[in-house]
C-alpha positions in Angstrom: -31.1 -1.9 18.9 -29.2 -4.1 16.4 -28.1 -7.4 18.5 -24.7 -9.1 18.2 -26.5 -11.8 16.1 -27.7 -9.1 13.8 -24.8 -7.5 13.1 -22.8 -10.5 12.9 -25.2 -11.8 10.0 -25.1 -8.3 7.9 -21.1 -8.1 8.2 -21.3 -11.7 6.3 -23.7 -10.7 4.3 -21.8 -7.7 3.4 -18.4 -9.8 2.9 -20.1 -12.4 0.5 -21.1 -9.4 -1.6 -18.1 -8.2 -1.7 -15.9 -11.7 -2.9 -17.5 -10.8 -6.4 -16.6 -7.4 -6.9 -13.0 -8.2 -5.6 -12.4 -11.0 -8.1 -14.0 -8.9 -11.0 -11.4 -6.3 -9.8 -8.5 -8.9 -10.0 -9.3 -9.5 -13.7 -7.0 -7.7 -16.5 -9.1 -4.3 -17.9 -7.1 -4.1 -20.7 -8.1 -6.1 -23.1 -6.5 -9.3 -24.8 -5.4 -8.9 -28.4 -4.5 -11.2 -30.9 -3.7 -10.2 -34.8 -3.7 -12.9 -37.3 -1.8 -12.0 -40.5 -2.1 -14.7 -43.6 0.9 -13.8 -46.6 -0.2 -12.9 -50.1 -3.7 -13.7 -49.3 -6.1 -11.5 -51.6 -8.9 -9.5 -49.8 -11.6 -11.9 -51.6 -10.5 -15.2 -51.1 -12.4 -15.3 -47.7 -16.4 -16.2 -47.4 -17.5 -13.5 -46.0 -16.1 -11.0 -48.6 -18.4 -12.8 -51.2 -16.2 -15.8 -52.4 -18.4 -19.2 -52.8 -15.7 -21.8 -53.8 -13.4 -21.3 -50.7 -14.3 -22.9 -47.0 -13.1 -20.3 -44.5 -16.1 -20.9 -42.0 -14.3 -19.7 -38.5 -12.6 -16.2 -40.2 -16.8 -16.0 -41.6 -17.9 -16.2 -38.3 -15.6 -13.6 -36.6 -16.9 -11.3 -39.4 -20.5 -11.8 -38.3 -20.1 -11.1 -34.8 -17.1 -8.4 -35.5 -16.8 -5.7 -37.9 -15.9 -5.9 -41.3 -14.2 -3.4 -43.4 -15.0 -2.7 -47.0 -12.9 -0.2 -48.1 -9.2 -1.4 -46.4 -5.8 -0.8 -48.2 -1.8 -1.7 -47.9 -0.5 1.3 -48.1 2.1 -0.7 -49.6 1.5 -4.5 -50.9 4.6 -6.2 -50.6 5.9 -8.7 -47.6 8.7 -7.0 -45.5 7.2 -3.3 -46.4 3.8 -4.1 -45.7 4.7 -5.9 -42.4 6.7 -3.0 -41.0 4.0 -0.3 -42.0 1.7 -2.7 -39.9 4.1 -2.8 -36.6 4.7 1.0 -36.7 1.8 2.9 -38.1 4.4 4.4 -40.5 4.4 4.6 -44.2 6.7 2.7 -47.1 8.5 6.2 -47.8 8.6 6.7 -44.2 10.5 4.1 -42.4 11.7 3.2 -46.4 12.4 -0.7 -44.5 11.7 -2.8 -48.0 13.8 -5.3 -50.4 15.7 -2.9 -52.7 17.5 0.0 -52.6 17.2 2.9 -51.9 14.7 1.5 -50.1 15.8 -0.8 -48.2 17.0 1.0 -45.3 17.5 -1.2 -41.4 15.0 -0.3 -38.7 16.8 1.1 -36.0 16.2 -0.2 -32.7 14.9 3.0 -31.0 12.4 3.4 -33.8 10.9 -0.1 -32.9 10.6 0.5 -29.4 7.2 2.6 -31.2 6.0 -0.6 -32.4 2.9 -2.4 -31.2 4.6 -4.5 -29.4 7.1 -2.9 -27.6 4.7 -0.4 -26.6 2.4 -3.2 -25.2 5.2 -4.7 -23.5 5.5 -1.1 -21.8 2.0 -1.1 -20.9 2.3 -4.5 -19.2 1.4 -6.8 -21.8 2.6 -10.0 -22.2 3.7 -9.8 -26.1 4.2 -12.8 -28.4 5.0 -13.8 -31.8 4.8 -16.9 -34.0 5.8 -17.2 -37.6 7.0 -15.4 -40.6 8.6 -12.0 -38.6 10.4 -10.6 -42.1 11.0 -7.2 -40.7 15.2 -5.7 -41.5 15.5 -5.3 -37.7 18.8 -3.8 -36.4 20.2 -6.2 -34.0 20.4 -9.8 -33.8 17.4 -11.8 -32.4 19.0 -11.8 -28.9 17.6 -8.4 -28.4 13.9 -9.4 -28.9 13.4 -9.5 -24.9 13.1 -5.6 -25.5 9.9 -6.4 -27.4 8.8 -9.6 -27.2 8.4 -12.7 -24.2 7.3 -15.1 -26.5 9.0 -15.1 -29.9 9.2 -18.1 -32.7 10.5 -17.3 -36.2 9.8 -19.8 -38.7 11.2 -23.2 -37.3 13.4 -21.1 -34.9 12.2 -21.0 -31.2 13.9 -17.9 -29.4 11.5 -17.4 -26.3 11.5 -18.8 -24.3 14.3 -20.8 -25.6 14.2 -23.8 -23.4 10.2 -24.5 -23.4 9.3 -28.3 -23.5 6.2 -27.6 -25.4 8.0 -25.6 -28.5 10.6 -28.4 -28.6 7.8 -30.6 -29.3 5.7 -28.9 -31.6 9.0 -27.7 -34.0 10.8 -31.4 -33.3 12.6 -31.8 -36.6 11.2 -35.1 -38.0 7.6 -33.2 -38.3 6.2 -33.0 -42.1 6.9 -30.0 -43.0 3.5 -29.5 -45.3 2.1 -29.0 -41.6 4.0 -25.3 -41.2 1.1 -23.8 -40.8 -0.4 -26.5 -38.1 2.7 -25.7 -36.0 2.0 -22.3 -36.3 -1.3 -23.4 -34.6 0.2 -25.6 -32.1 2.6 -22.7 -31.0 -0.4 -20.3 -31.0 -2.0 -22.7 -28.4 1.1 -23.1 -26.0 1.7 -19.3 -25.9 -2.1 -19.2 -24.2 -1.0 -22.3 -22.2 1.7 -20.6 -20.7 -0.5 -17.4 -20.4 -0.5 -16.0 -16.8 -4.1 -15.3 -15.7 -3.5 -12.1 -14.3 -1.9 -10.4 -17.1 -3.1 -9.0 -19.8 -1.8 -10.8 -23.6 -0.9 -9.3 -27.0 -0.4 -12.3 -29.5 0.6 -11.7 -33.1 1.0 -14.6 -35.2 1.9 -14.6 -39.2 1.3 -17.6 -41.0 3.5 -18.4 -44.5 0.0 -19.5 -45.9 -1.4 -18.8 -48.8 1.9 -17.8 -50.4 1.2 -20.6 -52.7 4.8 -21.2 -54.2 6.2 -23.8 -51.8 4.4 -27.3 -50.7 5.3 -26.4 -47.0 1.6 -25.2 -46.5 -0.4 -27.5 -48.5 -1.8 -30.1 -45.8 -2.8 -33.1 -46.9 -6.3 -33.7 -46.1 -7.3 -30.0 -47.4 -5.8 -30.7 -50.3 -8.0 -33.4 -50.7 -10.9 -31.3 -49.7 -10.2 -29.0 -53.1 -9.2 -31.5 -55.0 -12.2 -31.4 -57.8 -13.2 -27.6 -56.8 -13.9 -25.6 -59.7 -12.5 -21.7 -59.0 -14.4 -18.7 -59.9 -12.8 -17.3 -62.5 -12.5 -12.9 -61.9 -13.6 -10.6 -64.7 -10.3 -9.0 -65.3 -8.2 -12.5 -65.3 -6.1 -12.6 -69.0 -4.9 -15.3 -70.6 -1.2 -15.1 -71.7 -0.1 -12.0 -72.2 -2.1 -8.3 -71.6 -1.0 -6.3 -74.4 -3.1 -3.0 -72.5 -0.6 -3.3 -69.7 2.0 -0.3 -69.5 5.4 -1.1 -71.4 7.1 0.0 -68.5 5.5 -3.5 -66.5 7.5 -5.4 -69.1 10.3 -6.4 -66.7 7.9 -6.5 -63.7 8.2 -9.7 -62.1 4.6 -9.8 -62.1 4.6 -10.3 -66.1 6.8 -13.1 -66.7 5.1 -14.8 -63.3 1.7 -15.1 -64.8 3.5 -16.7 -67.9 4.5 -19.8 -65.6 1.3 -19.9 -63.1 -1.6 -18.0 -64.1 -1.7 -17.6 -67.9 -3.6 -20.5 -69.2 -6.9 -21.9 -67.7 -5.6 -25.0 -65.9 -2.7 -22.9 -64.8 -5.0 -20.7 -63.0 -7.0 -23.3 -61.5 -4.2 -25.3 -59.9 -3.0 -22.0 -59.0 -6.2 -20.6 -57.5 -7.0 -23.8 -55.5 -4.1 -23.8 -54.4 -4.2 -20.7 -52.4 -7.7 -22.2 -51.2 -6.7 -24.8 -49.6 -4.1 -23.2 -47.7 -6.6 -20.4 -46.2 -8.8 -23.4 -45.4 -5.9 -24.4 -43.0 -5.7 -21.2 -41.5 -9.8 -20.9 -41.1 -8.7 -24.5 -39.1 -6.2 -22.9 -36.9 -8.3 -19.9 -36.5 -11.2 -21.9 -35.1 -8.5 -23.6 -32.6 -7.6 -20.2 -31.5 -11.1 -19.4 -30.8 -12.0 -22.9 -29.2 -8.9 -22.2 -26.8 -10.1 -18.5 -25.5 -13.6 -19.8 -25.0 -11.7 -22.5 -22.8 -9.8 -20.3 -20.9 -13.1 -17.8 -20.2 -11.2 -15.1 -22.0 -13.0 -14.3 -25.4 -15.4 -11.9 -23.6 -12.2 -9.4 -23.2 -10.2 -10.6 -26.1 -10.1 -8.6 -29.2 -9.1 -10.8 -32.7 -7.7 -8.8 -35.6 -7.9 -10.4 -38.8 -5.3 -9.8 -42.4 -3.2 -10.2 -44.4 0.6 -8.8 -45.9 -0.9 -7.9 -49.2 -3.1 -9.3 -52.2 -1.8 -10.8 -55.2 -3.4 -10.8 -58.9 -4.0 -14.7 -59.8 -3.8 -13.6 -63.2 -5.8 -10.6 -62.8 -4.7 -7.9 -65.5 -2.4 -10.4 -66.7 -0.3 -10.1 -63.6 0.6 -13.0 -61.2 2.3 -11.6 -58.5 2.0 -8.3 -56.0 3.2 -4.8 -55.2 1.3 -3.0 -57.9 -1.3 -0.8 -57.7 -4.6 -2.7 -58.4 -6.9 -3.4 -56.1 -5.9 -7.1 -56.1 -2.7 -6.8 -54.9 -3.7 -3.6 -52.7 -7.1 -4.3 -51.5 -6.9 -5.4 -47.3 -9.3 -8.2 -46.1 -9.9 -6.8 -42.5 -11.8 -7.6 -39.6 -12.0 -7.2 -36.3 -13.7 -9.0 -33.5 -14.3 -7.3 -30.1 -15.4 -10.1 -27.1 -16.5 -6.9 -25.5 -18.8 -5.0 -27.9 -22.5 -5.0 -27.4 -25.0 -6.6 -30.3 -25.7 -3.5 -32.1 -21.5 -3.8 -32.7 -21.9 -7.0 -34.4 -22.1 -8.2 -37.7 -21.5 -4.8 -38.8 -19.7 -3.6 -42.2 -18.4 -0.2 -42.1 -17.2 1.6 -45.7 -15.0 4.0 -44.7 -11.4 4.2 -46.1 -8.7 2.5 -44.0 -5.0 2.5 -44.8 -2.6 -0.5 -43.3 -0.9 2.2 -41.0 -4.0 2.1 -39.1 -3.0 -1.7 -37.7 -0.6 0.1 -35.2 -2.2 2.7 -33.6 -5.5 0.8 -33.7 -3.8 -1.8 -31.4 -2.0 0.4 -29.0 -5.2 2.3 -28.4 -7.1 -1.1 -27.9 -4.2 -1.3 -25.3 -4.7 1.7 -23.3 -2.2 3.2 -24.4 -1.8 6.6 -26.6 -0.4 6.0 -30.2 3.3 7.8 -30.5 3.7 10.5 -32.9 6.2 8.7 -35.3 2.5 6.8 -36.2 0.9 8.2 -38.8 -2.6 6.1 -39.3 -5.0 6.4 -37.5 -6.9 4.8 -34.6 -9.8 2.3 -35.6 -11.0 2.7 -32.7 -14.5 5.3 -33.2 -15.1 2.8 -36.6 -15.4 0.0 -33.8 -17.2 1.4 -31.5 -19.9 3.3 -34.3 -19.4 7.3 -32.6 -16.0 8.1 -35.0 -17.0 11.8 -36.5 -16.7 11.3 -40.4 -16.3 14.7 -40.8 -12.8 14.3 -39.1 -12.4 10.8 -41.4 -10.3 10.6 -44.4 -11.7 9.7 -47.6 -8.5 9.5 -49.8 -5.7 7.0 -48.9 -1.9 6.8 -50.4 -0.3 3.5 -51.8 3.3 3.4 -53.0 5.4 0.9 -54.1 9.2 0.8 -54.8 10.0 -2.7 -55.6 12.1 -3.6 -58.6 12.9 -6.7 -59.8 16.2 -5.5 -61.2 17.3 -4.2 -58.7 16.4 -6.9 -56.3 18.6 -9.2 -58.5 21.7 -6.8 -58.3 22.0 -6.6 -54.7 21.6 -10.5 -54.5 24.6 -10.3 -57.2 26.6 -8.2 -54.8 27.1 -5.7 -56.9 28.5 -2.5 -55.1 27.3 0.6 -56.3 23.8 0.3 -56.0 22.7 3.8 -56.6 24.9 3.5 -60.6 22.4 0.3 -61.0 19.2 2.7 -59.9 20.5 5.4 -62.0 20.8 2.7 -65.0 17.7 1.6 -64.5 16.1 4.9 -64.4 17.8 6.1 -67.5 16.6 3.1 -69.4 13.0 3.5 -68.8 12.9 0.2 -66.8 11.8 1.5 -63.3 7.9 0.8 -62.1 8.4 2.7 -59.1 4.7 4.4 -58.1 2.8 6.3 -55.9 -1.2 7.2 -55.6 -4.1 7.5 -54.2 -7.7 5.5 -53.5 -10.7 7.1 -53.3 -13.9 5.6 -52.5 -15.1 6.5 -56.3 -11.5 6.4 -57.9 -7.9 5.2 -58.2 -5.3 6.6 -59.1 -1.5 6.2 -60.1 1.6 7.2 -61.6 4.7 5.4 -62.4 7.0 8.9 -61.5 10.6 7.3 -63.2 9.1 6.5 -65.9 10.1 8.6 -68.9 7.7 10.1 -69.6 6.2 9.5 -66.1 2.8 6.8 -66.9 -0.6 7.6 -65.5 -3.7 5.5 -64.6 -6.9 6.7 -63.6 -9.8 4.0 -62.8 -13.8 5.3 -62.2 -14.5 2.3 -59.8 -18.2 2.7 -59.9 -18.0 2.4 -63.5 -15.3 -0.1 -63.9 -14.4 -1.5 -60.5 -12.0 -4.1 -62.0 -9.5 -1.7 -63.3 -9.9 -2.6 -67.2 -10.5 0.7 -68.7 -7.7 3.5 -68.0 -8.8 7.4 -67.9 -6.3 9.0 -67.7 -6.1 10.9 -71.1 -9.7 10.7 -71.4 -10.3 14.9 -71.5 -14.0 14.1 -69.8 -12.2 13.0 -66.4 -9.3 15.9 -66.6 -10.8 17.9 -63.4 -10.6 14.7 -61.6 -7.1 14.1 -62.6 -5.9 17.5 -61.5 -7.6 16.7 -58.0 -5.9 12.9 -57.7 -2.6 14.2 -58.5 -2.7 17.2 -56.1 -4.1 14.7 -53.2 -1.2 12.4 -54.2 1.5 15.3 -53.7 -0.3 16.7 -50.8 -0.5 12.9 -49.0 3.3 12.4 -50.1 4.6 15.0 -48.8 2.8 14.8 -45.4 3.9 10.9 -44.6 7.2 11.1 -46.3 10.1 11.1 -43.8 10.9 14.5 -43.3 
């Protein structure tokens, strides 16, 4: 028989075993999440997509113990389109939320509250958001509390209104070349103010590497790229590309190059340019890493790393974005998991991913199911290596419905916006596309044109877009198919 002594020495035995298993239990299980989006930064200005004349050493190292994805595109590569597609899981002629009519339509409210955030802050997140927001939200900013309990807009501190730290970082005598440093700073003092027993979604947007103000171009990295020499793509024209579709002629992409891109020096001062502001982000990133290891977080933290959309640096004879090409549409993705075992590291994975995968992929990271109203899919089985390719897609849609003209009439004023778009139609001036991306292929077709203007790319042949298929009689099966998965995508994500 068990003595007093005894039993008083296993019942403290069994309570010190115990003090581990209920702090463990304290700890958040869902996950941490934070998704870094750059602006206009093309999928191959980062190291570990290939690039050697760009210093992106922190973003390179959450590639090699993340996962990587090759084969990643916007399905729709312009800013305010591209960003709501990525909060809702939606596509462009879904939520139809861009710059220019008819396409320009206000997100309602109710249609938000299926965003990543909102459904996060459901789920018992805490949800923030630092930097370039640029989503046609109904509602004034006062409403954000809905979605969001930490919430800076460019130099504009909303939540929490009245933090000491915020004041600080956006005080008003700051240089502004250091926009994307207070991005950094405010990134930091949201995980200051993080409570320990809740779990965090984080989603900050940096201006950077947009390129066409100073406000991102730091000092010392400027100096660090000051004699770098650019790689110069394949498909980058000097002055005008004759081969490009007439119908590009009033594309703002067109006369763009003509100011930035078209000559040699042009495109250097461009190109480095854009280097050294993702070398300022690699910077903050590397902060943003430094602070989770601080905190004893990055084991359950998940990083999600992007961008808006690409642009051409003169590739095809095209500065800016929005169009079809890989360029502007390819994604730069990846996505590191504090929780994923070795074999999940350092992994690249081919498979074809659309930008209305962002959403759903984050909610589900959450816990939490993905609504209906999202129409990409979870990332999810990718991650974790047991996703059933048969059940995959290997075609994704791309669309884009920016015009320049009509851009310029609406900031005009003008009234009847829909006489302009007929105009514009009528006179063969509208680049409005849609198509599709293969693994093998691309394809696309300007559908106001008149007559509607085809391009059909073999990628494994010609994977920089410079020799166009479409009436070559040798590829017509595979035009039939392309335009049928075009219809059949199209019809299946439009709004219905």
């Amino acid at each position: 028989m068990m003595n007093s002594k005894n039993l008083a020495l296993i019942a403290l035995s069994l309570l010190v075993q115990a003090v581990p298993s209920f702090a463990q239990d304290t700890r958040p299980k869902q996950p941490n999440i934070v998704f870094l989006m750059t602006d206009d930064q093309r999928w191959d200005m980062l190291g570990c997509y290939g690039r050697k004349d760009v210093i992106t050493p922190n973003i390179d190292k959450l590639a090699e113990k993340g996962v990587v994805f090759d084969n990643a595109f916007y399905a729709v590569a312009i800013c305010m389109p591209s960003r709501t597609t990525m909060f809702t899981g939606r596509y462009f002629s879904d939520h139809r939320g861009g710059f220019t009519y008819p396409y320009n339509r206000t997100i309602p409210k109710n249609e938000f509250a299926e965003s990543y955030p909102a459904k996060l802050k459901e789920a018992g997140y805490r949800t923030g958001f630092v930097g370039k927001f640029n989503v046609r939200l109904e509602g004034n900013r006062a409403s954000f509390p809905e979605y969001f309990d930490f919430f800076v807009e460019g130099n504009a501190v909303v939540l929490p209104k009245d933090d000491p730290g915020l004041k600080e970082i956006y005080r008003k005598d700051r240089p502004a070349n250091e926009r994307t440093l207070k991005k950094g700073d405010a990134m930091i003092r949201f995980l200051e103010t993080q409570p320990k027993d809740q779990p965090f979604c984080l989603s900050i947007s940096f201006d950077a590497v947009k390129n066409d103000k100073d406000d991102d171009m730091y000092p010392p990295d400027v100096e660090v790229f000051k004699d770098m020499v650019m790689e110069i793509p394949e498909n980058w024209v000097e002055g005008e590309n004759e081969e490009l579709p007439d119908v590009l002629d009033r594309c703002r992409g067109t006369y763009l190059h003509a100011k930035r891109t078209a000559t040699p020096e042009q495109y250097q001062t461009t190109t480095r340019r854009f280097a050294v502001q993702g070398y300022t982000v690699d910077n903050q990133v590397g902060r943003l890493v430094a602070k989770l290891e601080e905190m004893g977080v990055m084991d359950n933290t998940i990083i999600i790393y992007t961008s808006d959309n690409g642009r051409f640096h003169g590739s095809h004879g095209l500065f800016d974005k929005a169009l079809l090409y890989d360029e502007s549409v390819k994604e730069p993705l990846i996505v590191f998991d504090g929780r994923s075992p070795e074999s999940r590291r350092g992994v690249r994975v081919d498979a074809m991913v659309s930008s209305t995968d962002i959403a759903p992929t984050i909610v589900s990271l959450g816990g939490v199911e993905p609504p209906a109203a999202m129409k990409g899919k979870s990332l999810t089985g990718l991650l974790n290596g047991d996703q059933d390719m048969t059940k995959w897609r290997d075609t994704v849609l791309m669309e884009n419905f920016f015009l320049q003209d009509m851009y310029t009439a609406q900031n005009k004023k003008v009234e009847d916006l829909e006489k302009v778009n007929q105009e514009i139609i009528a006179k063969n001036e509208s680049y409005r596309t849609r198509g599709v991306r293969t693994e093998r292929f691309k394809y696309f077709k300007y559908y106001e044109a008149i007559p509607p203007v085809e391009e059909l790319y073999d990628l494994d042949k010609d994977p920089h877009e410079m020799n166009n298929l479409a009436a070559n009689p040798e590829y017509a099966p595979v035009m039939a198919d392309m335009r049928k998965r075009t219809a059949d995508l199209y019809e299946e994500m439009k709004a219905q």
